[in-house]
C-alpha positions as CSV (number, residue, x, y, z in Angstrom):
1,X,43.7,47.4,-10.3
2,X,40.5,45.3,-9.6
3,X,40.9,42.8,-6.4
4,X,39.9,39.4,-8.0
5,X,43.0,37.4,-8.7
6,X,45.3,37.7,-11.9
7,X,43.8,34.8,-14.4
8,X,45.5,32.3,-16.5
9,X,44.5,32.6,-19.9
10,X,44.9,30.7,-22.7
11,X,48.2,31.6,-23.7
12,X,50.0,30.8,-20.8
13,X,49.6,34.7,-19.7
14,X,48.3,35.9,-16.3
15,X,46.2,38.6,-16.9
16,X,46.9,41.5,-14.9
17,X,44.2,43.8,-16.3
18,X,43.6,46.2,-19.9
19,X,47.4,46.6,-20.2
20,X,49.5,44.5,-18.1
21,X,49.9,40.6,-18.6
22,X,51.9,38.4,-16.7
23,X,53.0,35.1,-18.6
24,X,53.1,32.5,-15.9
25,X,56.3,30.6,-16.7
26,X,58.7,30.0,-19.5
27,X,61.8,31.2,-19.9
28,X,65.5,31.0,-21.2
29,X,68.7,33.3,-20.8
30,X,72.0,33.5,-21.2
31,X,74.7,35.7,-22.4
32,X,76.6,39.6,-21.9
33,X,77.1,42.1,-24.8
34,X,80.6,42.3,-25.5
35,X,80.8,45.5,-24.0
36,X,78.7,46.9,-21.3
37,X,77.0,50.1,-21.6
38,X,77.4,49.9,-25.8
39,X,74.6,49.7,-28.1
40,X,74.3,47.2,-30.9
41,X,74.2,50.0,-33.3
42,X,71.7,48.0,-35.9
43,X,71.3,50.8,-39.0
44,X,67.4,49.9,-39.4
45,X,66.0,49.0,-36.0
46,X,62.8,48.5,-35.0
47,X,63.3,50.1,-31.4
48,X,66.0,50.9,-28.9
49,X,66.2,48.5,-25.7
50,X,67.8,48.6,-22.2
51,X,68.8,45.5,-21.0
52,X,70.0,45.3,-17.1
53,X,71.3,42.1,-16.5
54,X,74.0,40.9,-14.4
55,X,74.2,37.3,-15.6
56,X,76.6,37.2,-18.7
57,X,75.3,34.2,-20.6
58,X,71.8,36.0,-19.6
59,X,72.8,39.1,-21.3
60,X,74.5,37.8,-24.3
61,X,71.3,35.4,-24.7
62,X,69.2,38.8,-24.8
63,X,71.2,40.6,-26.2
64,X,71.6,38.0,-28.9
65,X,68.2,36.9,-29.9
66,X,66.9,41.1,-29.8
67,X,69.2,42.3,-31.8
68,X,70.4,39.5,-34.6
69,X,66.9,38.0,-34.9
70,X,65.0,40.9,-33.8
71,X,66.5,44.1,-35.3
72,X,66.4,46.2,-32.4
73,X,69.1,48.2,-31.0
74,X,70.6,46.8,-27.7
75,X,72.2,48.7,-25.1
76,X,73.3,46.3,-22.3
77,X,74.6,47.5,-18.7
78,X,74.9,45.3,-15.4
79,X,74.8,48.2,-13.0
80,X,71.0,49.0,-12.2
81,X,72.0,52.8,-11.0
82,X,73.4,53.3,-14.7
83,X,70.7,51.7,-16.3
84,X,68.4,54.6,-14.5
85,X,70.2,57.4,-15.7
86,X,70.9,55.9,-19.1
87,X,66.9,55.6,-19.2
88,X,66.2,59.0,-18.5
89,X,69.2,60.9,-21.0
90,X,68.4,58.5,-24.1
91,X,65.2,57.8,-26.0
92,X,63.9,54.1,-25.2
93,X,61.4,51.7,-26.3
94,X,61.4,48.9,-23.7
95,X,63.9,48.3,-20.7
96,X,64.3,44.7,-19.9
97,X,65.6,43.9,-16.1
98,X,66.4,40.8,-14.3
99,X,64.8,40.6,-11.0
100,X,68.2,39.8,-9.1
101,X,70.5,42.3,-9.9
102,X,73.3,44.4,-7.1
103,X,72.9,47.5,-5.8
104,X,69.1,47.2,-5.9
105,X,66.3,44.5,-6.9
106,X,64.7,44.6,-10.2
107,X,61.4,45.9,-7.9
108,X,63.4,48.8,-6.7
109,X,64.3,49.8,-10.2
110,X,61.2,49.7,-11.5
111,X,59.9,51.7,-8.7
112,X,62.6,54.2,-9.5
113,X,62.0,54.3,-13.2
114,X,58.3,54.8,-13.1
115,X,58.9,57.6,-11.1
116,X,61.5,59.0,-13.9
117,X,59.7,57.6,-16.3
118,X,56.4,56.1,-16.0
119,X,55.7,55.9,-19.7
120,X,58.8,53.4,-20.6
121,X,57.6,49.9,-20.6
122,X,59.5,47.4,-18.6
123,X,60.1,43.9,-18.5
124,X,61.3,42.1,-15.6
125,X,62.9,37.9,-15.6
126,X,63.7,35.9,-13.0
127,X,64.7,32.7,-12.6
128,X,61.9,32.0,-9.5
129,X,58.6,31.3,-10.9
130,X,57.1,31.7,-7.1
131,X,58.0,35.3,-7.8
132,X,55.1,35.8,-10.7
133,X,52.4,35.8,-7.6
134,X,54.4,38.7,-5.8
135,X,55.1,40.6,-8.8
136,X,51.5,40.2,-10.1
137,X,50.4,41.2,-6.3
138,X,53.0,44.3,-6.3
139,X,51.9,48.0,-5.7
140,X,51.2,49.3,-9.6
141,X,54.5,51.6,-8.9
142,X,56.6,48.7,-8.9
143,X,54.9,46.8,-11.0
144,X,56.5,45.7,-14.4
145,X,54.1,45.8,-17.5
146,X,55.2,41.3,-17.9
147,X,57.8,39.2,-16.1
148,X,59.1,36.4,-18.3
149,X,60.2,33.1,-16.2
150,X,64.0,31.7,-17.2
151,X,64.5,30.0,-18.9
152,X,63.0,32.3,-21.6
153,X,62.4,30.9,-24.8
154,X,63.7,33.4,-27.7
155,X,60.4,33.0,-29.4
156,X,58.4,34.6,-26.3
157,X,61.2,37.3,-25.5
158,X,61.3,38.3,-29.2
159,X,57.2,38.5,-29.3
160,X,57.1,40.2,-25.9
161,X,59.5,43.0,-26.8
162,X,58.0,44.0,-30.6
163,X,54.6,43.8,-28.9
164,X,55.7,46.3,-26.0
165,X,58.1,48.6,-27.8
166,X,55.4,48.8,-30.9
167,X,52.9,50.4,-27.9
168,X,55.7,52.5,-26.5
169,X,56.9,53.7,-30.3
């Protein structure tokens, strides 16, 4: 990663380099799946997602918006130490984590999964936006490929994940 600072663009994006890109607010969540750990099970999906999020209205928001409006399959867990060995038994396109979660932060999980997976995109929220600077600044182990701002608008959470689990398909 060069040493100049991540730059706004036009978009509303930090740019974090060739593959990475920060957006540098927005946001909206809300919502659980109605049962943890249990896919959506859409027929025709255009990807399979891991959502870790603690929040319920967070999680049902997500879990909403991906899979009714965005056709992808949507497995939701709140337990971070779950979602890393549900990531490394089943095929994924994207992994979506909030940035607060128990056990561990969303930093330490996506240390962890890099190391188990480094291939497997991953998104990280968080309701602080004066935690984009620390994220962008983050050693590139840790570092998720965008962090979305709550609250998320559906628009940018649908357009984030098809763009990153098209690359990851």
């Amino acid at each position: 990663m060069d040493s100049t600072p991540p730059q706004p663009t036009s978009d509303g994006t930090v740019s974090q380099g060739p593959t990475a890109e920060v957006p540098a607010s927005q946001g909206h969540a809300a919502g659980e799946s109605a049962s943890q750990g249990q896919s959506t099970g859409e027929s025709a999906s255009r990807g399979r997602l891991l959502l870790i999020e603690d929040d319920p209205e967070s999680a049902f928001f997500c879990t909403y918006v991906l899979s009714k409006r965005g056709g992808f399959d949507v497995t939701h867990v709140a337990d971070p130490t779950v979602a890393l060995t549900l990531a490394v038994t089943r095929p994924w396109n994207l992994v979506i984590a909030d940035l607060d979660l128990p056990i561990m932060s969303g930093l330490e999980f996506v240390a962890a999964l890099r190391r188990m997976a480094p291939w497997l995109p991953v998104v990280l929220v968080t309701a602080f936006p004066h935690d984009v600077p620390v994220l962008a600044a983050s050693e590139h182990a840790r570092q998720p490929d965008v962090v979305l701002v709550k609250p998320v608008p559906a628009g940018l959470l649908l357009s984030t994940a098809t763009r990153l689990a098209a690359r990851a398909a």
